[in-house]
C-alpha positions as CSV (number, residue, x, y, z in Angstrom):
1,X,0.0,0.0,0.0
2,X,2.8,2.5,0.9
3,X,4.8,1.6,-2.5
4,X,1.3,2.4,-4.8
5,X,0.5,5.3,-2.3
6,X,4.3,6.4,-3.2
7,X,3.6,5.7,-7.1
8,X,0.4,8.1,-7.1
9,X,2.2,10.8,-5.1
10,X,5.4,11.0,-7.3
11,X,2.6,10.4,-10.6
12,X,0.8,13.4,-9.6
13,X,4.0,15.6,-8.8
14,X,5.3,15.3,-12.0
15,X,2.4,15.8,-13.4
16,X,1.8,19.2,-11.8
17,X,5.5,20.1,-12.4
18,X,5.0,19.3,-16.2
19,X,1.6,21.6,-16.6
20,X,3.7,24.1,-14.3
21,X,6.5,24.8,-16.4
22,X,5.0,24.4,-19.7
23,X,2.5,27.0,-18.7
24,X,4.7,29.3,-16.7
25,X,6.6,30.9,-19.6
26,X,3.9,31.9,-21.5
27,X,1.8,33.3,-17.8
28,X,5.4,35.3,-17.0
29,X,5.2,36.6,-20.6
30,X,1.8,37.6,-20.5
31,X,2.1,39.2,-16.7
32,X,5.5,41.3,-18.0
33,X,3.4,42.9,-20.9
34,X,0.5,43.2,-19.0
35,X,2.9,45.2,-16.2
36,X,4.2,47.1,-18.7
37,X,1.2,48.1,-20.9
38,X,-0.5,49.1,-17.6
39,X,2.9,51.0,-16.7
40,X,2.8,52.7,-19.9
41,X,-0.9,53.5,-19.8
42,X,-0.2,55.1,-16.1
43,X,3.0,57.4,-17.5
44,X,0.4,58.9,-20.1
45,X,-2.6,59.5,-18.0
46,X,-2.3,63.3,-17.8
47,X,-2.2,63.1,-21.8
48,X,-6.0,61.9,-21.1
49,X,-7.1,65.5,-19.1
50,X,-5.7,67.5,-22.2
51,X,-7.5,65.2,-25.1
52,X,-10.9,66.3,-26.5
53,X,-14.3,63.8,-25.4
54,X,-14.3,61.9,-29.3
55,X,-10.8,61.1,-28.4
56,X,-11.6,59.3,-25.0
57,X,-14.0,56.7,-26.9
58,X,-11.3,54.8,-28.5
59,X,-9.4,52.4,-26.5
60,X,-6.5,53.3,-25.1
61,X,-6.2,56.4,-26.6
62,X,-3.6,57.7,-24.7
63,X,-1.2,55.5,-26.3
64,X,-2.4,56.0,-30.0
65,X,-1.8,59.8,-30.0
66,X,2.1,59.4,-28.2
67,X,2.2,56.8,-31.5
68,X,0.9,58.9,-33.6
69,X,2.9,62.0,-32.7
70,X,5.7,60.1,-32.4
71,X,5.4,59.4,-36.4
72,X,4.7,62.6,-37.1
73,X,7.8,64.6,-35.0
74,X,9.6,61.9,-36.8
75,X,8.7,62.8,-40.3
76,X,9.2,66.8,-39.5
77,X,12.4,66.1,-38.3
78,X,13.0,64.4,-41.0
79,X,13.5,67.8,-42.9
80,X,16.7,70.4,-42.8
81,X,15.0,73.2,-40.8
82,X,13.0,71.1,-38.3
83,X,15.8,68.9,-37.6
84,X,18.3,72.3,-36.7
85,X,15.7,73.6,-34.5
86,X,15.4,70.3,-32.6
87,X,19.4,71.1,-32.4
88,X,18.6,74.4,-30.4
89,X,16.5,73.4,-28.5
90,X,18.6,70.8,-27.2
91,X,21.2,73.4,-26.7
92,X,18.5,75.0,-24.4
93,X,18.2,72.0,-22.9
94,X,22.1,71.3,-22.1
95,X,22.2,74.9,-20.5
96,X,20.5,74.1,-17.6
97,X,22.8,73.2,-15.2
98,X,20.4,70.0,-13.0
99,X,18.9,69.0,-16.3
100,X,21.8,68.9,-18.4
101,X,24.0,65.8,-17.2
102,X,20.7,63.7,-16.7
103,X,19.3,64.6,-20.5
104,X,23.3,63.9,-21.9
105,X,23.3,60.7,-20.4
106,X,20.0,59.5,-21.7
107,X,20.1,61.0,-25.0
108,X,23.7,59.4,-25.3
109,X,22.4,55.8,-23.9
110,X,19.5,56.1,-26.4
111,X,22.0,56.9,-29.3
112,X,24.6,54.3,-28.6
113,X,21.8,51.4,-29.4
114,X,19.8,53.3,-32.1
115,X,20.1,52.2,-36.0
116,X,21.7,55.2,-36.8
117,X,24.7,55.2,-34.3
118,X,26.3,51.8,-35.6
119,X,29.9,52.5,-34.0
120,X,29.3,53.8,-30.7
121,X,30.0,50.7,-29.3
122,X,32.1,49.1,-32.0
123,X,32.6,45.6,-30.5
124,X,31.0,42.9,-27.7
125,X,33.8,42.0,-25.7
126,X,34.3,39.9,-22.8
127,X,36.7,41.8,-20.2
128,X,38.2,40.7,-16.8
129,X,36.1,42.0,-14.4
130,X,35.6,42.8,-11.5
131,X,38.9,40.5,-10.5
132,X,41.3,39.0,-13.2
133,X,40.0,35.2,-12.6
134,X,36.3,36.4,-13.5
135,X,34.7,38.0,-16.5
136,X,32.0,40.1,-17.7
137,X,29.9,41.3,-20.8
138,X,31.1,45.3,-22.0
139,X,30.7,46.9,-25.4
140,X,34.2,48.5,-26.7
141,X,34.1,52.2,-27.3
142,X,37.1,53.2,-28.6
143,X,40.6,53.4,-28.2
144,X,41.6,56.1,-25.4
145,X,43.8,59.1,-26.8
146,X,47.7,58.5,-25.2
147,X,47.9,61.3,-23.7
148,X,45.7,60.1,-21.2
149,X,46.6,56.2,-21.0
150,X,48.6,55.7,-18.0
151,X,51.2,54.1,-19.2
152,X,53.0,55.4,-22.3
153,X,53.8,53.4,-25.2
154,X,50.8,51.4,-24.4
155,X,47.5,50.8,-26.6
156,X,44.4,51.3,-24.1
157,X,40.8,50.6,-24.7
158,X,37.7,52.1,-23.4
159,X,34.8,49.5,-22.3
160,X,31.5,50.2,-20.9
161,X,30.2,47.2,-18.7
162,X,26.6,47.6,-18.1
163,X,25.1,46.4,-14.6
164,X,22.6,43.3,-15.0
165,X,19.6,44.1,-15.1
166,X,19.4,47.6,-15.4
167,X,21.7,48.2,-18.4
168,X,21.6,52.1,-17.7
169,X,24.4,52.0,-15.4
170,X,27.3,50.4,-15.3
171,X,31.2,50.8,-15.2
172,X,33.7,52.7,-17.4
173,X,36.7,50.7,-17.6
174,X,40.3,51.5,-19.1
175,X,42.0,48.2,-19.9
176,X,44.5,47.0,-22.4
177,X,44.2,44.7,-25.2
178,X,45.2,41.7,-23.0
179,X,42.8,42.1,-20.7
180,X,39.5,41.8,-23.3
181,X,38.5,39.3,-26.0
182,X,36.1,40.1,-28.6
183,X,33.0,38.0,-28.7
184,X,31.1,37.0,-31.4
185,X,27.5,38.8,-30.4
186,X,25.6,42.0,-31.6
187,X,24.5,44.1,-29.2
188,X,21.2,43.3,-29.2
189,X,22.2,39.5,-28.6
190,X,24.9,41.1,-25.5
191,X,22.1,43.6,-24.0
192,X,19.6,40.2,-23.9
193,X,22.0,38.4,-22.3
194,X,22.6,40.8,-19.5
195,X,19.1,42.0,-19.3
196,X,18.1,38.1,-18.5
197,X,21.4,37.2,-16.5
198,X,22.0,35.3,-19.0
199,X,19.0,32.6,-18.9
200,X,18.4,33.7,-22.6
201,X,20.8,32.7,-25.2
202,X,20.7,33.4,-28.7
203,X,19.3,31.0,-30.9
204,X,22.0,30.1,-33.0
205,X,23.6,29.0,-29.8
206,X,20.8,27.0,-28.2
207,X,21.1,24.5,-31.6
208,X,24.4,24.0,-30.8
209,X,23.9,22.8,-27.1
């Protein structure tokens, strides 16, 4: 009697386990863009005080005027004059002291992984950090000028390693060309990696396993 009792019991364990897992990727994936459609929808709510009543009927509406003005600043700025006074103003913008580093830092993050800015971080690497017997995922910036390397006759590099998982900070480091290997990953690949510590891996590397 124990032995079938012990049959049933492990029978319907692994039975739950199996309709646990298979169903928990899609309810986490569901919950994450439900959290952030709702986040969204709360970040826009004052857009809803300002937006006549025939507006209000349709569905989120909120979000389908920020999309829709979001396509149409991008097709002004599409044009010479538009796109130099989007210049001033951002020179307004830099010449307030409190705003300034906080609007440089996004607008910079933002650039670096946009379409247009394809060399801003040149390379994936994979740098010794934050001790020499472990390693972690930084995008190579550049090569720093020698006047300012710290030792002379020596190449170094400049690598940002973003924190996992809030890729908006991080760590400048300075380290030579010993120190870093480059990996073969784009930046989207990298940033999904640390986003997910990496749990996700690209596809092309989960055949492989």
């Amino acid at each position: 009697m124990p032995k079938l009792l012990s049959k049933i019991w492990n029978y319907l364990r692994s039975t739950f386990f199996s309709g646990l897992f298979a169903l928990l990727p899609i309810t986490l994936t569901i919950v994450l863009f439900h959290f952030t459609f709702m986040l969204i929808k709360g970040w826009l709510e004052p857009i809803l005080h300002i937006m006549p009543s025939w507006l209000k009927a349709i569905p989120h509406s909120e979000i389908v005027v920020v999309l829709f003005v979001i396509f149409i600043v991008g097709a002004i700025l599409k044009t010479l004059f538009f796109n130099e006074l989007m210049h001033y103003f951002e020179e307004i913008i830099s010449s307030i002291p409190v705003i300034k580093p906080v609007y440089a830092s996004i607008k910079q993050l933002v650039t670096a992984f946009g379409n247009k800015d394809q060399d801003t971080f040149k390379q994936v690497v994979l740098v010794t950090f934050p001790h020499k017997s472990s390693y972690s995922i930084g995008f190579l910036t550049g090569q720093l000028p020698p006047e300012l390397a710290p030792i002379q006759g020596k190449k170094f590099y400049s690598i940002f390693v973003p924190a996992t998982p809030n890729p908006t900070s991080g760590f400048y480091l300075v380290v030579t060309e010993d120190d870093f290997v480059v990996l073969d990953l784009t930046r989207q690949e990298a940033m999904t990696l640390l986003l997910s510590g990496g749990i996700i891996l690209p596809d092309r590397f989960k055949a492989k396993q």
